[in-house]
C-alpha positions as CSV (number, residue, x, y, z in Angstrom):
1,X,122.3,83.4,110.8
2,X,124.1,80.1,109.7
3,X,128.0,80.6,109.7
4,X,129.0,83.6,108.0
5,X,130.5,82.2,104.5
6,X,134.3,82.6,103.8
7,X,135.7,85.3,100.8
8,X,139.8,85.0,99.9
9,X,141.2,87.9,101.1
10,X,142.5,90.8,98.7
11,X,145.8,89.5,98.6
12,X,144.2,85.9,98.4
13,X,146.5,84.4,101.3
14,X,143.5,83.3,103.9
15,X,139.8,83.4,104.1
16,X,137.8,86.3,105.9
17,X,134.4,86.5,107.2
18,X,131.7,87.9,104.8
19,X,131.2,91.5,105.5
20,X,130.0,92.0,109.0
21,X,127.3,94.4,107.5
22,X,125.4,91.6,106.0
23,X,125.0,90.0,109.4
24,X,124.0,93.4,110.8
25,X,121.2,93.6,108.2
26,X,119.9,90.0,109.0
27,X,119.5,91.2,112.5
28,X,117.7,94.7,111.5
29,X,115.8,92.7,109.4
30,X,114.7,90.2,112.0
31,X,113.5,93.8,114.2
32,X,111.5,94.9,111.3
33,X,109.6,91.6,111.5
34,X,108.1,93.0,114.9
35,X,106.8,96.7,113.6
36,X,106.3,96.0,110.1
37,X,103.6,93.3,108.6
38,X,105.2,93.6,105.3
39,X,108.2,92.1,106.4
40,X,106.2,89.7,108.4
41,X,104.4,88.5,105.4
42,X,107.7,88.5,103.3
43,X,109.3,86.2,105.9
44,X,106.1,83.7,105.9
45,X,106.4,83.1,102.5
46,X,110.3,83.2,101.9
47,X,110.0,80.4,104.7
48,X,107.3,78.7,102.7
49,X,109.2,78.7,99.6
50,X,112.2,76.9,101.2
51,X,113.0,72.8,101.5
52,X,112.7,71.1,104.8
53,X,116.7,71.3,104.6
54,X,116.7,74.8,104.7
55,X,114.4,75.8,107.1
56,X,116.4,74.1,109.5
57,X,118.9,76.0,108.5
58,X,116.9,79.4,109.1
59,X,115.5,77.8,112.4
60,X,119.6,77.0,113.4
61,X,120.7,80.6,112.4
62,X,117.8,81.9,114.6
63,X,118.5,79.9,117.2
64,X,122.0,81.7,117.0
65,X,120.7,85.9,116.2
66,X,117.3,85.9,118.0
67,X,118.4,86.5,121.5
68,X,120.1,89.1,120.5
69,X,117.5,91.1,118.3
70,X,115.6,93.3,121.0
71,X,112.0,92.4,120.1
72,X,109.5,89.5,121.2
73,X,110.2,86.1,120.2
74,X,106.8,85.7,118.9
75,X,107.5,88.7,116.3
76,X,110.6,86.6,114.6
77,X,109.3,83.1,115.2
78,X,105.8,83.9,114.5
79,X,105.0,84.3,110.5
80,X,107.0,81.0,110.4
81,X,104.7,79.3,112.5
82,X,101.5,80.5,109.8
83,X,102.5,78.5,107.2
84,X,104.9,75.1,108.6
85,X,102.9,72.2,108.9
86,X,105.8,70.1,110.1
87,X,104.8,68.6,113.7
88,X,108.6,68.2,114.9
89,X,109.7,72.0,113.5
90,X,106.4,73.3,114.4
91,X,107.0,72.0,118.0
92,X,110.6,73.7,117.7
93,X,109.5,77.3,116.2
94,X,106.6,77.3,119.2
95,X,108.7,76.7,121.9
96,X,111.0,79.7,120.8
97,X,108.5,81.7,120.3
98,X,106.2,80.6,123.3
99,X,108.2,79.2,125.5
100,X,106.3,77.0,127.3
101,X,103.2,77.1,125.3
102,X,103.4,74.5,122.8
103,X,102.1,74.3,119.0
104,X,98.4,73.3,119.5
105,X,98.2,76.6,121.2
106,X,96.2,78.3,118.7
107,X,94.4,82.3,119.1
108,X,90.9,83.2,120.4
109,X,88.8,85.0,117.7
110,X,89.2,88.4,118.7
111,X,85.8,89.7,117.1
112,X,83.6,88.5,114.2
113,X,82.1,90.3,111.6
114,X,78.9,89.2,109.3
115,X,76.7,91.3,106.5
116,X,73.9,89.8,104.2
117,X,74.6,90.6,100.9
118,X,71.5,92.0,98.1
119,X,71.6,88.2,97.2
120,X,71.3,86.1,100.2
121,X,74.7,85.3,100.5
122,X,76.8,85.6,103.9
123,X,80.2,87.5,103.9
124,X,82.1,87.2,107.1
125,X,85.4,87.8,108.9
126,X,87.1,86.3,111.7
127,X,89.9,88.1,112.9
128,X,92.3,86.9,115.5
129,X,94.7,87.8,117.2
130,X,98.9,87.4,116.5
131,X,101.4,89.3,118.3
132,X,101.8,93.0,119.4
133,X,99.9,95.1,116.6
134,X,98.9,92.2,114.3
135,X,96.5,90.2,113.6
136,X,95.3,87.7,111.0
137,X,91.8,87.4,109.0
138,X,90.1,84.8,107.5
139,X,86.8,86.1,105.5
140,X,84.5,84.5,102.7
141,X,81.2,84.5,100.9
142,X,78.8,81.5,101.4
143,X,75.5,80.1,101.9
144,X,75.1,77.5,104.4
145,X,73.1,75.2,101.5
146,X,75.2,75.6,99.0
147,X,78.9,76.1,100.1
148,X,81.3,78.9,99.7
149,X,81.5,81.6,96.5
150,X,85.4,82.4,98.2
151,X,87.6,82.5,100.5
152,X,90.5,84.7,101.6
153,X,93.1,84.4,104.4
154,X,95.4,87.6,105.2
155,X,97.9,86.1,107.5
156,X,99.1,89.3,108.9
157,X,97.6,92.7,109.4
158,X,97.7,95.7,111.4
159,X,94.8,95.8,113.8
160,X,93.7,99.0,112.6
161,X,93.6,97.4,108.4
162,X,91.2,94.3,110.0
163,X,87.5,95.1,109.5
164,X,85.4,96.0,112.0
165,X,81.9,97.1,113.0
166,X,80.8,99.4,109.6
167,X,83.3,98.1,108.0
168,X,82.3,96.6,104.2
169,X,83.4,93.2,102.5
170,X,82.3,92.5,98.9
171,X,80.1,95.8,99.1
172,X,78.1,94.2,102.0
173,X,78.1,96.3,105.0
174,X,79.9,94.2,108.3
175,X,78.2,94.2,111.6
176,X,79.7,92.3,115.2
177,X,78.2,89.0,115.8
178,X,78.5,86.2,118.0
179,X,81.2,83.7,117.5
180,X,79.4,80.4,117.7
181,X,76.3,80.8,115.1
182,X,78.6,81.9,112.8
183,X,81.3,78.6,113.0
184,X,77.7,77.1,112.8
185,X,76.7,78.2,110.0
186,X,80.2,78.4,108.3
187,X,80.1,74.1,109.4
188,X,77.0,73.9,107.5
189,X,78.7,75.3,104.3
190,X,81.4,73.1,104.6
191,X,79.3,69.8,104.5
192,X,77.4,71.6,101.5
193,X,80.7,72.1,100.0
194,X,81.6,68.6,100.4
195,X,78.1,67.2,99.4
196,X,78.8,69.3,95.9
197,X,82.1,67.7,95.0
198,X,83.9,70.9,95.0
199,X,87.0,71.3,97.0
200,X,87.2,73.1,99.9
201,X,89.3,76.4,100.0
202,X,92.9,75.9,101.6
203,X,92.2,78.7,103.4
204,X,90.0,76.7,106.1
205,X,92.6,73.9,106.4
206,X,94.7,77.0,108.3
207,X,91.5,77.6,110.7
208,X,90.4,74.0,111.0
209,X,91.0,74.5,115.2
210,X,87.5,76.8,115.0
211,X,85.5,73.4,113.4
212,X,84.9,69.7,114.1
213,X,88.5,68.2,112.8
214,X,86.6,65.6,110.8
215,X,84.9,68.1,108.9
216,X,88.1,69.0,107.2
217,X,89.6,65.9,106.3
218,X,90.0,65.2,103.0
């Protein structure tokens, strides 16, 4: 936490620290982030929200409270990582949490899930992995000829909440499948995408690591 902020005192002679109980519910806070994907999903996007000013200032107060909060690094550093695109505070939030991984380090797909809807259409999820219980999912609806219907990107979930074999997406029952035919395919439905004029979903900029880069360039 940044340096606790000075109140007058009651009899207004000298400054005092902020009430110590704020800085002790930063710190719970910061412990929630490892058991509780709410709070994981809170902190991405307050993060997200803020100016490049003050998310030095969160990464400066971290640098100050995280040793001291008794959970893995990854857990407090990690929802931050999701969503900064920032090379030089990207390279700074994975060596905290990493150590001495560094911030192309990106997650195997842990399994990958595809149905054929009544239509024709593909629905499929990726999940991968994040830290202790979580994980993250990226599913859509496409055709390889004609590009995507959607796209959805749940950056933090319990494992048990990710689909799995049986599971169903967009009414379409989910089976395990092989990793690669499915980036295939999902390749193809980018270049349709492009080929259409339509923009592609945000969502794959996130996962661009699992295609050809040039695909995804704008």
């Amino acid at each position: 936490m940044p340096d606790q902020p000075k109140r007058i005192s009651d009899d207004g002679s000298s400054p005092a620290p902020l009430d110590a109980r704020v800085h002790s519910a930063w710190r719970a806070w910061l412990s929630a982030l490892a058991t509780d994907p709410e709070a994981a999903l809170a902190a991405a996007l307050t993060y997200e929200s803020l100016d490049a000013s003050a998310r030095s200032m969160w990464l400066d107060a971290l640098e100050q409270d995280a040793p001291k909060v008794p959970v893995p690094k990854v857990a407090i550093y990690g929802p931050l990582l999701w969503v900064e695109a920032d090379p030089a505070r990207r390279s700074r939030i994975a060596e905290a949490a990493f150590g001495d991984m560094t911030a192309d380090s990106v997650p195997t797909v842990e399994r990958t899930l595809r149905g054929v809807a009544d239509n024709g259409d593909r629905v499929v999820a990726l999940v991968l992995p994040l830290y202790l219980d979580f994980v993250q999912v990226l599913s859509c609806r496409y055709t390889a000829n004609n590009g995507f219907v959607w796209v959805k990107h749940e950056p933090v979930l319990r494992k048990g909440e990710a689909p799995r074999q049986g599971s169903e997406l967009d009414s379409t029952p989910l089976e395990q499948t092989p990793l690669h035919p499915i980036i295939e395919e999902l390749a193809h439905a980018v270049v349709a995408q492009q080929r259409s004029g339509q923009p592609l979903p945000e969502a794959l900029r996130i996962f661009a690591h699992l295609f050809d880069s040039t695909l995804l360039e704008s």
